[in-house]
N, C-alpha and C positions, 0 to 999 in steps of 0.2 A: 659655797660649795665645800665638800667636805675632803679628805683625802683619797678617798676610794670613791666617794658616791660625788655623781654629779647632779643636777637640777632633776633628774629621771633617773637616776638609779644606779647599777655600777653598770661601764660600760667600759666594748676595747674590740682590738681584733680579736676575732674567736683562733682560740688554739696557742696563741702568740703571749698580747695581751689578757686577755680575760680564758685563762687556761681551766683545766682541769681542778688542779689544785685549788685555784682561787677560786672556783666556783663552791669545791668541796667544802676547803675552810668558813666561803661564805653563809655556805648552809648550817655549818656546825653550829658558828657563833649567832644568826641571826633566828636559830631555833633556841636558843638561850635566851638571847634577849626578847623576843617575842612570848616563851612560851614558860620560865622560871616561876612565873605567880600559879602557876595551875596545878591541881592536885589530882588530874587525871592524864592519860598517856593522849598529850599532843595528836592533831591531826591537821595536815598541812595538804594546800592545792597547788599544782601546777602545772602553768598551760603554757603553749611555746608558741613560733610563729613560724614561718615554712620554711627558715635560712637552712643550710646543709648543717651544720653546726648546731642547733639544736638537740636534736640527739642526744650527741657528747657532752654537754652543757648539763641538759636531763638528769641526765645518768650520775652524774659528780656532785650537781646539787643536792638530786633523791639520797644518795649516799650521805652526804653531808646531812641534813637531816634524820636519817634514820639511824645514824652513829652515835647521836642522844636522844636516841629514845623517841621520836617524834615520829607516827602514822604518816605515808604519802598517800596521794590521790590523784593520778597523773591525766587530766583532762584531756591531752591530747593537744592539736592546733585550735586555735580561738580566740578572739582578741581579747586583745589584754582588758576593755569592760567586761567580760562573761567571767573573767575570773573575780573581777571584784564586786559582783554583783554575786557569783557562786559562791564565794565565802562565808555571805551571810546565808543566802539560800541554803547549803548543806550543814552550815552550822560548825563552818572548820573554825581552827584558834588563826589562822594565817594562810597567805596565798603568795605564788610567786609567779612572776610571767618571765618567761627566756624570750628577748626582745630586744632588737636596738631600734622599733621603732622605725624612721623614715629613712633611717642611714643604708648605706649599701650592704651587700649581705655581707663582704668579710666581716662584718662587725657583730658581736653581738650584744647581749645585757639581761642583767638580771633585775628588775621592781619589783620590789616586795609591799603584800596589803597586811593591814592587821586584821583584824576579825570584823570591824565593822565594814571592812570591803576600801576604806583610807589608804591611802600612801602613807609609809614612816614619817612623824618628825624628825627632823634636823636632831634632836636631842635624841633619839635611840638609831639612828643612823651613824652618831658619835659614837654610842657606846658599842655597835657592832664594831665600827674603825680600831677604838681602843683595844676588843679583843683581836682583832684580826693581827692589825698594825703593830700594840704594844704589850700584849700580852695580858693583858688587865686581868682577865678573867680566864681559864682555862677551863673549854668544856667537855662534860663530859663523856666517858666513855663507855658506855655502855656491851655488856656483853649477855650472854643468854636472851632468856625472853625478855629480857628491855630493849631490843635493839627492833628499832622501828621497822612498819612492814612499807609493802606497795600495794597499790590498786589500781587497779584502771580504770573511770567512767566511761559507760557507753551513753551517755543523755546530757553532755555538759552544752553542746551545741546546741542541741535542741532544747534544755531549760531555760537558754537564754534568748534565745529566739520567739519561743514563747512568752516570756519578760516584755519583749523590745512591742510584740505585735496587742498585747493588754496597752499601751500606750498610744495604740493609734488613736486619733479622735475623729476621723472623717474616711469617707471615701476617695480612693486615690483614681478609682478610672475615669477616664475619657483625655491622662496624661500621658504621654513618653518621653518614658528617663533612663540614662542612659548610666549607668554602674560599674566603676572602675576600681576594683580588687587590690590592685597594686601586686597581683602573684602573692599578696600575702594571707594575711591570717581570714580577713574577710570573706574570701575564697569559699570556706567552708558554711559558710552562715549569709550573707549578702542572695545569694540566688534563691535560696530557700525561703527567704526575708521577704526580700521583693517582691518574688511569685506571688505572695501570697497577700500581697497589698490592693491588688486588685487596677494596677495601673502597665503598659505597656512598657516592659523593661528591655535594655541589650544590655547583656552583662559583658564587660570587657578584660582583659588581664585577668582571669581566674583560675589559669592553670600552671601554679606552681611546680616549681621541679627541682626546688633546693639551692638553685643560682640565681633566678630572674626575680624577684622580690626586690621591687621599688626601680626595679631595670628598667628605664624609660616609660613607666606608667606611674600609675599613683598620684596625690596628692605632692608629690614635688617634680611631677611631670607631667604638665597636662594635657601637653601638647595633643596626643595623642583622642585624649577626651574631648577638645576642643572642636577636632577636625570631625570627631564621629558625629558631634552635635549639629555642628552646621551639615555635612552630607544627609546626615538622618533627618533632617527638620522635628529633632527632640525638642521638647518643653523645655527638660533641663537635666545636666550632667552631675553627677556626684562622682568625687574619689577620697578615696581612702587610702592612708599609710600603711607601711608594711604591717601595724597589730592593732589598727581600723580604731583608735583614740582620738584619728585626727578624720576631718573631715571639710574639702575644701569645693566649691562646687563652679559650674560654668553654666550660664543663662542660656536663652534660646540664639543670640547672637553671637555667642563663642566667648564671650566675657566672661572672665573669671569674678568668681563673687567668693573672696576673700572672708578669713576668720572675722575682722573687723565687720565690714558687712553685716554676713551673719548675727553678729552678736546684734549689730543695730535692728534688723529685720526684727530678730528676736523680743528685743527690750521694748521697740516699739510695737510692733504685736501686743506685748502682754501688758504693755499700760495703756492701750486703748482698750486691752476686755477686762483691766480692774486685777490683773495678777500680778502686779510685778512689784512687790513688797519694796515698800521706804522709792517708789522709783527709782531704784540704783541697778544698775549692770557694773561689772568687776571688769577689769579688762589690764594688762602690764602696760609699761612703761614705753613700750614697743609697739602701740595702738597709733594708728592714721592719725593725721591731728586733724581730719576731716572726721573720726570718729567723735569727737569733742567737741566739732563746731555743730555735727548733728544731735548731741546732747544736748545741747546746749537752747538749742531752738525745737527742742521738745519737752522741755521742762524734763529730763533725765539726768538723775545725781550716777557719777561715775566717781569710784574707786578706783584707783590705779594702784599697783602692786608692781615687787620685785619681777622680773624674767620669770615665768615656771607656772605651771598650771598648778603646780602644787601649792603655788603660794595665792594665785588665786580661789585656791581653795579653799585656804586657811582661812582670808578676805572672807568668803563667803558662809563659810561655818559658824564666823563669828558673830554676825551680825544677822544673817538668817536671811540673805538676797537668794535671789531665784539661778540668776543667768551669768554668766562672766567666760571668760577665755581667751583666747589667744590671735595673736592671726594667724597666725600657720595653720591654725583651724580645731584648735582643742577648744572646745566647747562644754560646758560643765552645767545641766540643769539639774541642780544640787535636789530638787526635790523628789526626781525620779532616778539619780543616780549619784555614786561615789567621787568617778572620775570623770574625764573626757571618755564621750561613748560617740565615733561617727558616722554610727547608722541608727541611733539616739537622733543626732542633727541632723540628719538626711530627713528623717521623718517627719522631725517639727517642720525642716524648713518646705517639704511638702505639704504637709498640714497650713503651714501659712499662707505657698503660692494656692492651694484651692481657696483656703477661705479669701484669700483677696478677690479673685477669680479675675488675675490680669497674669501679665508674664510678669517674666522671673526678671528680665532686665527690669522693669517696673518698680516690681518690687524692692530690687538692689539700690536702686536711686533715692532712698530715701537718704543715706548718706554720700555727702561729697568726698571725693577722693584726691589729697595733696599727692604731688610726686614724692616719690622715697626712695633712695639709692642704698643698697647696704651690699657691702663689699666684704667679704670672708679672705683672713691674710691667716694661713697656715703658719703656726708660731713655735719656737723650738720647746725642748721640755717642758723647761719651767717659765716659759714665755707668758702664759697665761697670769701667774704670779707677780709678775714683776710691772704689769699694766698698771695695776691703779697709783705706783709711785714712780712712773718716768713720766719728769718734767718736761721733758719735748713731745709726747704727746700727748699730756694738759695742755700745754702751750697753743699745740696743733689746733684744739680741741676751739680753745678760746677763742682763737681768730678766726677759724668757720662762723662761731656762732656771735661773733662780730659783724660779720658778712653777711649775714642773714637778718642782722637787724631786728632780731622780735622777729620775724615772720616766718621760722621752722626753728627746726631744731637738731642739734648732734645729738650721739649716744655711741660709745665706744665701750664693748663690751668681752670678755672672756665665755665662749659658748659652752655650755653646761655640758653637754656630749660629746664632743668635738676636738681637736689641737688648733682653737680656731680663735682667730678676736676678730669681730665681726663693729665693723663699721656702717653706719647706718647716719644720714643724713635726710632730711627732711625740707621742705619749702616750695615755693611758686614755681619757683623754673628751674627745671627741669637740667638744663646745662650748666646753671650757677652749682647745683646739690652735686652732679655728676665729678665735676670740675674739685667739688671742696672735699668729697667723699676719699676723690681719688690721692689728694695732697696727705690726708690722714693718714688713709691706709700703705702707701709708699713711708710714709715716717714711721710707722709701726713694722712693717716689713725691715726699717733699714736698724732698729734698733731688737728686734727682734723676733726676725724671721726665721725659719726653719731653714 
């Protein structure tokens, strides 16, 4: 992680943390480093997601870009794929999404795409830090007619919409699915989507009002989806993150069918029809180790990668694999898209459950599921920092994975978005992990708690 940027982009509380200013300067310098090689006047996107804060955010970024010189095009609400799928569609040099994503609304963020619709490297993420942070480069300032204009798109929903329904491959009727918004960006795109799929949809949480985004809906609460499934006798539930990236689903029994999952569903689908290049799926460090024992007994090569979709990306770009993602649910089919898109993987994984033509718990059981405890310990400033060299939670670390004998696994980590170090335990049972989880995160609490 970088000084301002975390594993998604820069993030904070809106107004507090992640101000005006900083959004402003943000723009100045990341329209510099994006757009210095070009010998025409810059033209940059950006789309938001329904937090109250948005707006204000908008408004200081567009400025910061327009202050050197750089064209805006303000898309309006949209998830954060439509913009990076719009990037290349309109043909801008860059795009930016105002987003924090699954977090709650005080929070919000800015990710920024380059032109081919990608998230920044690590290496021009630096160099935005260095101007922001240490002055490195000082940009400029434009006055008269150099000073960038605004736009409004009225069709950036609907181009991507269009996008998403060119990639159906089957007929979705004679299903009911049930579609969870999360009050966020979804919202505007998801009903229109659906309608038009041809399958029996309830769309839920999709009326945003500036506060309820991720407010006990979404794909980090599903509770809510879970209950509409079993009362409704749905096929199967989808949800979505407040800027629909993420995408996490529930069967016809109320079971959640996790990112891991998914990816398995996925990677096995596509090497029984002959697609799924070098049989590898990508997948972080943070994957079920049930997701490994189902590799494993499908003749499936996995790549494992740092925390970050981004970096499962990178994994994927290189080597030219089809499928990879996250559990939380960011899902990346490199060959139909940039990033995590989760009405992208709502769709495959509709397209799977027909072509199988059994349910969705069915379907889910292709891989086995170990228990996994992970425990989030709110850490002070610079708490985060100082993890990877306190000896008593190495220590901690080691005699969990003592105790576990080979048969799961720890992983203690500093959360990319978050003031969080998140403790994660793995193995058979279920009150040994809970038990080893809890020794960790108390030792990380007591050395560096908020």
């Amino acid at each position: 992680m970088g000084r301002l940027f975390g594993t998604d982009g820069v993030r904070g509380v809106a107004g507090t943390e992640l101000d005006c200013a900083l959004a402003m300067n943000l723009g100045r310098a990341a329209a510099l480093v994006l757009t210095e090689a070009m010998h025409h006047r810059p033209r940059i996107l950006i789309g938001t997601d329904t937090r109250v804060s948005a707006d204000m955010l908008e408004s200081a970024l567009a400025a910061g870009f327009c202050s050197v010189g750089a064209d805006v095009l303000l898309l309006g609400v949209v998830p954060t794929p439509a913009v990076a799928y719009l990037v290349q569609k309109y043909e801008a040099d860059a795009g930016a999404v105002i987003s924090a994503s699954h977090n709650p609304m005080e929070y919000n963020g800015i990710k920024l795409f380059n032109s081919e619709g990608y998230k920044l490297s690590d290496e021009l993420e630096e160099e935005i830090e260095a101007i922001l942070l240490d002055g490195a480069t000082v940009p400029p300032q434009k006055d008269g007619d150099g000073i960038g204009r605004i736009s409004h798109s009225k069709d950036a929903a609907a181009d991507y919409i269009r996008h998403l329904l060119g990639l159906v491959e089957t007929d979705f009727s004679g299903l009911r699915i049930a579609v969870d918004c999360a009050n966020g960006a979804a919202s505007v795109t998801a009903p229109l989507l659906f309608a038009a799929l041809g399958a029996e949809c309830d769309i839920l949480s999709a009326n945003p009002n500036g506060t309820n985004i991720n407010d006990r809906c979404g794909s980090t609460h599903l509770e809510q989806l879970q209950q509409f499934v079993l009362k409704n006798h749905c096929d199967l539930g989808v949800a979505f993150d407040g800027d629909a990236d993420r995408c996490l689903a529930v069967d016809e029994t109320g079971s959640i069918i996790d990112g891991d999952k998914l990816i398995a569903i996925f990677s096995h689908d596509m090497k029984q029809r002959g697609i799924l290049p070098e049989n590898t799926a990508v997948v972080t460090v943070l994957s079920n180790l049930g997701f490994f024992r189902f590799a494993e007994s499908n003749g499936i090569h996995v790549e494992t990668t740092k925390v970050g979709d981004r970096y499962v990306l990178e994994s994927m770009r290189a080597h030219g694999y089809a499928v990879g993602g996250e559990q939380s649910g960011h899902i990346i089919f490199l060959h139909d898209a940039t990033t995590g898109d989760g009405q992208l993987t709502a769709i495959r994984l509709i397209n799977a459950l027909k072509n199988a033509g059994c349910k969705a718990s069915e379907l889910a059981a292709v891989m086995p599921t170990y228990p996994q405890v992970m425990v989030n310990v709110k850490v002070c400033a610079d708490g985060k920092t100082r993890l990877s060299a306190d000896t008593a939670v190495s220590a901690a670390v080691q005699k969990a994975e003592a105790a576990l004998a080979g048969d799961g696994r720890v992983l203690v980590r500093a959360s990319g978005t978050e003031p969080l170090i998140r403790v994660m335990v793995e193995g058979k049972d279920i009150h040994t992990i809970e038990k080893l989880a809890g020794s960790i995160a108390d030792i990380v609490k007591t050395r560096m708690g908020a």
